[in-house]
C-alpha positions as CSV (number, residue, x, y, z in Angstrom):
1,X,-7.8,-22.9,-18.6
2,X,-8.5,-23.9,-15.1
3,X,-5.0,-24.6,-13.0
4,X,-4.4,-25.4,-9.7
5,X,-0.9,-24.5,-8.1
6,X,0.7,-26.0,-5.3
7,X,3.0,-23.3,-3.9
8,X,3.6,-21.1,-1.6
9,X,1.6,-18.2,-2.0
10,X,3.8,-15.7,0.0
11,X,6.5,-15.9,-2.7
12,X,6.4,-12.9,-5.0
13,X,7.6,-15.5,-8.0
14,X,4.5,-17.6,-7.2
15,X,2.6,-14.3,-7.4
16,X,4.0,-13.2,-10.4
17,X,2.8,-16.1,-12.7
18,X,-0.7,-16.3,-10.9
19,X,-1.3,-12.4,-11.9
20,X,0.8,-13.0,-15.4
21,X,-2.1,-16.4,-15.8
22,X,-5.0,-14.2,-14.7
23,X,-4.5,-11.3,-16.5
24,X,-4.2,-13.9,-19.7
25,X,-7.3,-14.8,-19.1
26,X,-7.0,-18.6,-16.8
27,X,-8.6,-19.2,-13.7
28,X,-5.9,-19.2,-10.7
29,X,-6.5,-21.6,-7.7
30,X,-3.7,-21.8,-5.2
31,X,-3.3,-24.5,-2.5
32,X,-0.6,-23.3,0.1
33,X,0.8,-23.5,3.8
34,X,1.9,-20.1,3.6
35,X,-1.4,-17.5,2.9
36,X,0.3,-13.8,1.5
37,X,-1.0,-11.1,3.2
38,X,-3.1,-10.3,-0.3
39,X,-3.0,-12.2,-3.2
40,X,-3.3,-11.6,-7.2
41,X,-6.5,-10.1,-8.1
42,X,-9.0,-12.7,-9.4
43,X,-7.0,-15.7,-7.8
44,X,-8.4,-18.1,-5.6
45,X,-6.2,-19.0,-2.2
46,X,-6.9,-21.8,-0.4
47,X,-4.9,-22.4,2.9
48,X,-4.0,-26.0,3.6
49,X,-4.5,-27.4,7.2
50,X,-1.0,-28.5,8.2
51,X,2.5,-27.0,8.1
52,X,5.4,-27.5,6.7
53,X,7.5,-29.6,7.4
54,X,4.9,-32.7,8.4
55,X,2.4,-30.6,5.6
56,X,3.8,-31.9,3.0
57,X,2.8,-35.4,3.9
58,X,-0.4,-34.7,6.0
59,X,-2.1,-32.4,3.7
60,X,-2.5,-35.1,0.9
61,X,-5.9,-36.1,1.4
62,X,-6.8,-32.3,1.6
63,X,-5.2,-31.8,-1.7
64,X,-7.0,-34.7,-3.5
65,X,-10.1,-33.5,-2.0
66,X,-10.1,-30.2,-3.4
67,X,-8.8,-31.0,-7.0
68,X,-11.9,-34.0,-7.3
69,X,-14.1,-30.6,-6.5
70,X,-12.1,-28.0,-8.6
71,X,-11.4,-30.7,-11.4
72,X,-8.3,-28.2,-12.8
73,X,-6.9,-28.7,-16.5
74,X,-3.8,-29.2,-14.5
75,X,-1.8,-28.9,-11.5
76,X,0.9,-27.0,-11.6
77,X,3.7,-27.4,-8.3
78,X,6.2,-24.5,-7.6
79,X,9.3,-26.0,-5.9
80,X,11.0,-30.0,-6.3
81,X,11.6,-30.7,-2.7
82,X,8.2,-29.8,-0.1
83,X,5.6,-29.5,-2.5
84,X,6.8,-31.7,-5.1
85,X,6.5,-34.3,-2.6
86,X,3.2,-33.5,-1.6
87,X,2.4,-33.4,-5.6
88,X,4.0,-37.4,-5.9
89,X,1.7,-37.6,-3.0
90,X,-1.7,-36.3,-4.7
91,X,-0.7,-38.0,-7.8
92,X,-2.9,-35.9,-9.7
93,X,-1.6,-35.8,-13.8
94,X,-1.5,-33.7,-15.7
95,X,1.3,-31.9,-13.5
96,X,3.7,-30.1,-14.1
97,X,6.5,-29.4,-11.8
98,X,8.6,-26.2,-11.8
99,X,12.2,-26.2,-10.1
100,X,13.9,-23.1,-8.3
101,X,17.4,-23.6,-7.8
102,X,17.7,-24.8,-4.3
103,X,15.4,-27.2,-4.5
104,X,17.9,-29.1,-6.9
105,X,21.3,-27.4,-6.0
106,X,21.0,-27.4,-1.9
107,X,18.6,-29.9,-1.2
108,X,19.8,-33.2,-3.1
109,X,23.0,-32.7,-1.0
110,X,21.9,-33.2,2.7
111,X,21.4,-37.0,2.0
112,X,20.8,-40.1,0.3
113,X,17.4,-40.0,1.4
114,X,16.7,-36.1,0.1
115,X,18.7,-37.2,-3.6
116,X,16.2,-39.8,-3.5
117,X,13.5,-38.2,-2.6
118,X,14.0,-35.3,-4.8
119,X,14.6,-37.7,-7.8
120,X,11.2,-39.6,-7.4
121,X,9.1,-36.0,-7.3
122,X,10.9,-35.5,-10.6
123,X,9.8,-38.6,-11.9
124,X,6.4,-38.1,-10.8
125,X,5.9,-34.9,-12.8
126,X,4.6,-35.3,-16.3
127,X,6.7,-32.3,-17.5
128,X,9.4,-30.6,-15.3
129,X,10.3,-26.2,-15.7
130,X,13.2,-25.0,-15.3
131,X,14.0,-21.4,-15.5
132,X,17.3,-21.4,-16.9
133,X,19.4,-24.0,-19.1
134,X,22.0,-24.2,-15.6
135,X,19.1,-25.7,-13.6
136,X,18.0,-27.9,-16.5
137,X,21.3,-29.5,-16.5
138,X,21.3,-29.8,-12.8
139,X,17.9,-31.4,-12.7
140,X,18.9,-33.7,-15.5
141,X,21.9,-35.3,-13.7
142,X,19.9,-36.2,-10.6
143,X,17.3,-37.6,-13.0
144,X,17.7,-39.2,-16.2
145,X,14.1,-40.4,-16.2
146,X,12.1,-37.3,-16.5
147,X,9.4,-37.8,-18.5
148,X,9.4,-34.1,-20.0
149,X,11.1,-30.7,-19.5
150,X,11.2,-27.3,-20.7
151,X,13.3,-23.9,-19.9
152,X,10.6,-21.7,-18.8
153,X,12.4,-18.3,-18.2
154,X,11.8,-16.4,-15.2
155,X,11.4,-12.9,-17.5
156,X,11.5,-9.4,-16.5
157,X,8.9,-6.8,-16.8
158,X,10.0,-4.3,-19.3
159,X,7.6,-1.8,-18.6
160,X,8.3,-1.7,-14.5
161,X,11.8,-2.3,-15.0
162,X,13.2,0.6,-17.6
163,X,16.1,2.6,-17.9
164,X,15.5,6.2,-17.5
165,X,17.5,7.8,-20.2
166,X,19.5,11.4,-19.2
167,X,18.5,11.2,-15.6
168,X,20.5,13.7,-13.5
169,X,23.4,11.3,-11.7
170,X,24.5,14.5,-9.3
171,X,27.6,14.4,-7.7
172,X,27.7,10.7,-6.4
173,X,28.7,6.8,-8.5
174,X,26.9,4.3,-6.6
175,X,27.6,0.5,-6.7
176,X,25.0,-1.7,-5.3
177,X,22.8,-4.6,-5.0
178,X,19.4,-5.9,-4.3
179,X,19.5,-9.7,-2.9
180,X,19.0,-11.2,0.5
181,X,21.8,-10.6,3.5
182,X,22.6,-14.3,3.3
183,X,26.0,-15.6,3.0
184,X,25.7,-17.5,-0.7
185,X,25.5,-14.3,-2.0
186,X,27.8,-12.6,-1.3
187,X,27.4,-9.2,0.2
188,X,30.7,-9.4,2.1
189,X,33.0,-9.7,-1.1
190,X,30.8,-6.7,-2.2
191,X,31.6,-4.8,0.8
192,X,35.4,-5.5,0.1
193,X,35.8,-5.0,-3.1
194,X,33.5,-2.2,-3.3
195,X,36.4,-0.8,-0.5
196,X,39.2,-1.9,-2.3
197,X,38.2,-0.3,-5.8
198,X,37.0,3.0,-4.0
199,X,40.9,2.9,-2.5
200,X,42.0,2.6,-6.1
201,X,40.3,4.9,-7.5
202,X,41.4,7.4,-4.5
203,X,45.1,7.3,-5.6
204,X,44.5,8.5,-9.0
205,X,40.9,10.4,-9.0
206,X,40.3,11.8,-5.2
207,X,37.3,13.6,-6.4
208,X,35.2,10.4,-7.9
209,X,36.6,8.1,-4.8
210,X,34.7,10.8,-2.5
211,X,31.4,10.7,-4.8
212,X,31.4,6.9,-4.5
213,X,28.5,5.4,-2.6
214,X,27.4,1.3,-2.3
215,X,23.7,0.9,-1.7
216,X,22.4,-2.4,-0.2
217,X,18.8,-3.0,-0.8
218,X,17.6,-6.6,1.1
219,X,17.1,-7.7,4.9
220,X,18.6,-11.5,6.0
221,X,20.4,-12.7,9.0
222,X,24.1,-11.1,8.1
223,X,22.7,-7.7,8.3
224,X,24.5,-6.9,11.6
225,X,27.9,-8.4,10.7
226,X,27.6,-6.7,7.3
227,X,27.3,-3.4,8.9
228,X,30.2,-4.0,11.4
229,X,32.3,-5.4,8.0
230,X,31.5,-2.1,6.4
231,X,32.6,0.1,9.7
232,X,36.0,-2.1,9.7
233,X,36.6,-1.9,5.8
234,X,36.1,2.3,6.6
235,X,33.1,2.5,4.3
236,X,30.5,2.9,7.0
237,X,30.1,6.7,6.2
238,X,29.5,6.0,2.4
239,X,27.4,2.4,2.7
240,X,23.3,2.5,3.2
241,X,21.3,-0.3,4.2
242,X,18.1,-0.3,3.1
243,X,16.8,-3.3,4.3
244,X,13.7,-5.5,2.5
245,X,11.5,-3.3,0.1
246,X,8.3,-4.8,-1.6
247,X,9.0,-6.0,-5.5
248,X,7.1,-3.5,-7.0
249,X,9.7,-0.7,-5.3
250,X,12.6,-2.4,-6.5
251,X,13.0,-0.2,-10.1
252,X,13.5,2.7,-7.5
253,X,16.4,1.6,-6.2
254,X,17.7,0.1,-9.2
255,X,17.4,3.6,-10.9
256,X,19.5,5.0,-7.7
257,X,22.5,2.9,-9.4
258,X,25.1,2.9,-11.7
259,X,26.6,-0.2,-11.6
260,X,25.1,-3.1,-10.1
261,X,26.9,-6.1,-8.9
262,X,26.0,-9.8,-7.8
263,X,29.3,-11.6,-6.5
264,X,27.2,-14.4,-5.4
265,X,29.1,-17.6,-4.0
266,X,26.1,-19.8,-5.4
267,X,23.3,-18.5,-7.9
268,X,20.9,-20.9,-9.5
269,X,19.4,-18.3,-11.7
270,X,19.9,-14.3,-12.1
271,X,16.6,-12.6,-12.2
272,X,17.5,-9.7,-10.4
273,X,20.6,-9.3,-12.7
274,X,17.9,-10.0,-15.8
275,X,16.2,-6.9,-13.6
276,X,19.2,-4.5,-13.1
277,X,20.0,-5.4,-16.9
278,X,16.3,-4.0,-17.8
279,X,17.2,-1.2,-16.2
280,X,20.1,-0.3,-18.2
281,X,22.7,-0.5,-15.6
282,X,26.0,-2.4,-16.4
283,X,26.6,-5.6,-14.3
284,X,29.4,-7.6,-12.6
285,X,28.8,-11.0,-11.4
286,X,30.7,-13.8,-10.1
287,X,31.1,-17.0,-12.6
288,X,28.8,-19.3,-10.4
289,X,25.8,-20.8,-11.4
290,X,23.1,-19.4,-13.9
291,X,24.6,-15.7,-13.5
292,X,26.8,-16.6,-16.5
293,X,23.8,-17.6,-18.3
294,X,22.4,-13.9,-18.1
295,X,25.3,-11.8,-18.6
296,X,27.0,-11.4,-21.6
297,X,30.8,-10.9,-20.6
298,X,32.4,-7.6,-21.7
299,X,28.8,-6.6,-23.5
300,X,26.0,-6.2,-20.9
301,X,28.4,-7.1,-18.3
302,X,31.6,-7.9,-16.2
303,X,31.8,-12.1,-15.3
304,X,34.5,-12.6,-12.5
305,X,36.3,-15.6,-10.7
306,X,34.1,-16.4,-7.8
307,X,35.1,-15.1,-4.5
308,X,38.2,-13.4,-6.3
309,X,38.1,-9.9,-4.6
310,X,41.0,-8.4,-6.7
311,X,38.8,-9.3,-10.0
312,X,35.8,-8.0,-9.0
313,X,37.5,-5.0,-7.2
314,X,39.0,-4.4,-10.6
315,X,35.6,-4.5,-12.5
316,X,34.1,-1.7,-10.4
317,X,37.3,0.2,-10.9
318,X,37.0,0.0,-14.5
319,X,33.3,0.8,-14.8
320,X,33.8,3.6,-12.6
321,X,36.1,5.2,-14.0
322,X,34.9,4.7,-17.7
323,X,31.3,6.4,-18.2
324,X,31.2,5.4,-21.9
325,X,31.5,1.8,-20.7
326,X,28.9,1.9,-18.5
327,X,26.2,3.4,-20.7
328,X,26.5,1.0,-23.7
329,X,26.7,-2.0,-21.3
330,X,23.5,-0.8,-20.0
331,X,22.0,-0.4,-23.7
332,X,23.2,-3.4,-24.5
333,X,21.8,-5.3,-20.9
334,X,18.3,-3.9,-21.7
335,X,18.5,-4.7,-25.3
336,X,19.6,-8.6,-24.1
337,X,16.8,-8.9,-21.8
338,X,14.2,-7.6,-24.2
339,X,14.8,-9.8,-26.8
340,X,15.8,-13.0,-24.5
341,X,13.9,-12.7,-21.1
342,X,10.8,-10.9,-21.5
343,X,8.2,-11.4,-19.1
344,X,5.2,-11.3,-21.9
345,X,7.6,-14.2,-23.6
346,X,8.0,-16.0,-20.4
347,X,4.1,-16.3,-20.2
348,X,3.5,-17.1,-23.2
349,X,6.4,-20.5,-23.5
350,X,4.3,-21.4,-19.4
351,X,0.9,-21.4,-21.9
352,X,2.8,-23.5,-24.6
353,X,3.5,-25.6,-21.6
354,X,0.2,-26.5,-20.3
355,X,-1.2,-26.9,-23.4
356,X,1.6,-29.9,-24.2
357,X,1.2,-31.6,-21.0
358,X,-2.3,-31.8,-21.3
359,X,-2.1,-33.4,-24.8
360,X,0.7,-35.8,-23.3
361,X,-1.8,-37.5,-20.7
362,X,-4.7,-36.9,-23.5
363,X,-2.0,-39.3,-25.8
364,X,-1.1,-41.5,-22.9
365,X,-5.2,-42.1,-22.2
């Protein structure tokens, strides 16, 4: 099949389901504002004129232009907000529309005009994605008038992300996370807690508090203050920041853990849970968003009160200090993504996808 995306192409989720598409066997076009500095083998990238923000408007006729020439099966728009207006735009059917998270969580709340505008590209789509059941419902309330959606699972890759069964561990626990320095997720309660458990664990076990070290794997704008809160939370010595690391080196890190945590203030989704899960590390999470929606409490993982630092300072305390815990909550995290978020699965419901939208305009023809 022949499929056009609208997206930007410097997204390594964008470039995940172009390879996943290619390798299937589909031909790949992608119109963006944003060119990657390479993109999936066998893909087509074609660089729109104008930028974002006025690009979403002004690069209509462009768009239209190429699809009369490319004639796609389907066009298929990443993101509700920028280039799902620029899809209502086109008006180019079949499309489908996939949301993020933002898009519908963030977005929708600056104004009346953005609720408005974000419920119209909704409309517009003939079938909407979303990756989890939490951002179905979302998308849902802010329009009741879709004409089609699906859950389309952001899955994991089973084969890059594995566990490593009876790999030396050395003298050092590590607690750790891989997510952008941004304040929605988090890193500072991670910091804390991480501190506060370490403290814990000191009174009673002096030997595993020294061993403990927290790895932070991501670059964003709170990098700085996150290093000074580390220094004045005295685990400066004992904290590494790694900084941004390509997708493909994210399993090395992972397999540098032992328990993983995401105490995200918001969370539309929870791939790089689903990812850390894969990898057969146990999890604790914060109770916001789709991060419940991945985690099985007290099997794969540890669900806590948002923003609660004694909870989740208590959850890395207990895993910790319990090996046993942590090893069958890893099993039983790679067993849960395996058989509910596997990237080969994931492909294959996006397939099912495009083939029903384009019997849906066939019908409506």
């Amino acid at each position: 099949m022949r499929v056009a995306f609208l997206a930007n192409a410097s997204s390594v989720h964008t470039q995940r389901w172009a390879q996943a598409l290619l390798d299937r066997g589909h031909e790949i076009h992608v119109l963006t504002g944003q060119r990657p500095p390479s993109s999936p083998v066998g893909s087509h990238v074609w660089e729109l004129p104008f930028p974002s923000p006025w690009g979403y408007v002004a690069n209509a006729f462009h768009v239209r232009r190429f699809l009369r020439r490319l004639q796609p099966a389907l066009l298929h728009t990443h993101y509700a907000s920028g280039y799902g207006l620029l899809s209502r735009l086109v008006g180019f059917h079949p499309s489908v529309l996939s949301v993020w998270g933002s898009d519908v969580f963030v977005f929708p709340d600056k104004s009346g005009l953005h609720r408005r505008t974000i419920r119209k590209n909704l409309e517009a789509a003939d079938i909407v994605c979303s990756t989890g059941h939490v951002i179905a419902r979302r998308t849902r309330q802010l329009c009741g008038d879709i004409r089609a959606s699906e859950v389309t699972p952001f899955g994991v890759d089973l084969a890059r992300f594995s566990a490593v069964p009876g790999r030396p561990r050395g003298n050092t626990l590590t607690v750790g996370t891989v997510k952008t320095l941004e304040r929605n997720y988090g890193i500072d309660l991670l910091l804390r807690a991480f501190a506060h458990a370490r403290s814990t664990i000191a009174l009673g076990d002096a030997a595993l508090a020294k061993s403990m070290r927290l790895l932070i794997v991501g670059g964003g704008r709170e990098r700085r203050s996150l290093e000074e809160l580390a220094g004045k939370c005295g685990i400066s010595d004992v904290s590494d920041f790694v900084g941004p690391v390509p997708h493909d080196v994210v399993p090395t890190y992972l397999h540098k853990l032992d328990i993983y945590c995401a105490l995200s203030r918001s969370e539309s989704f929870g791939v790089a849970v689903l990812e850390a899960s894969a990898c057969g590390l146990p999890v604790v999470v914060s109770d916001v968003g789709g991060l419940p929606e991945v985690v099985v409490d007290g099997a794969t993982g540890l669900v806590v009160e948002r923003e609660n630092l004694a909870a989740a300072a208590e959850a890395i305390t207990r895993l910790a200090l319990t090996p046993a815990m942590r090893t069958l909550m890893g099993q039983a995290g790679r067993t849960h993504v395996r058989e509910n978020y596997d990237w080969n699965d994931s492909v294959t419901i996006m397939e099912n996808v495009y083939e029903k939208a384009a019997r849906r305009v066939k019908s409506a023809a």
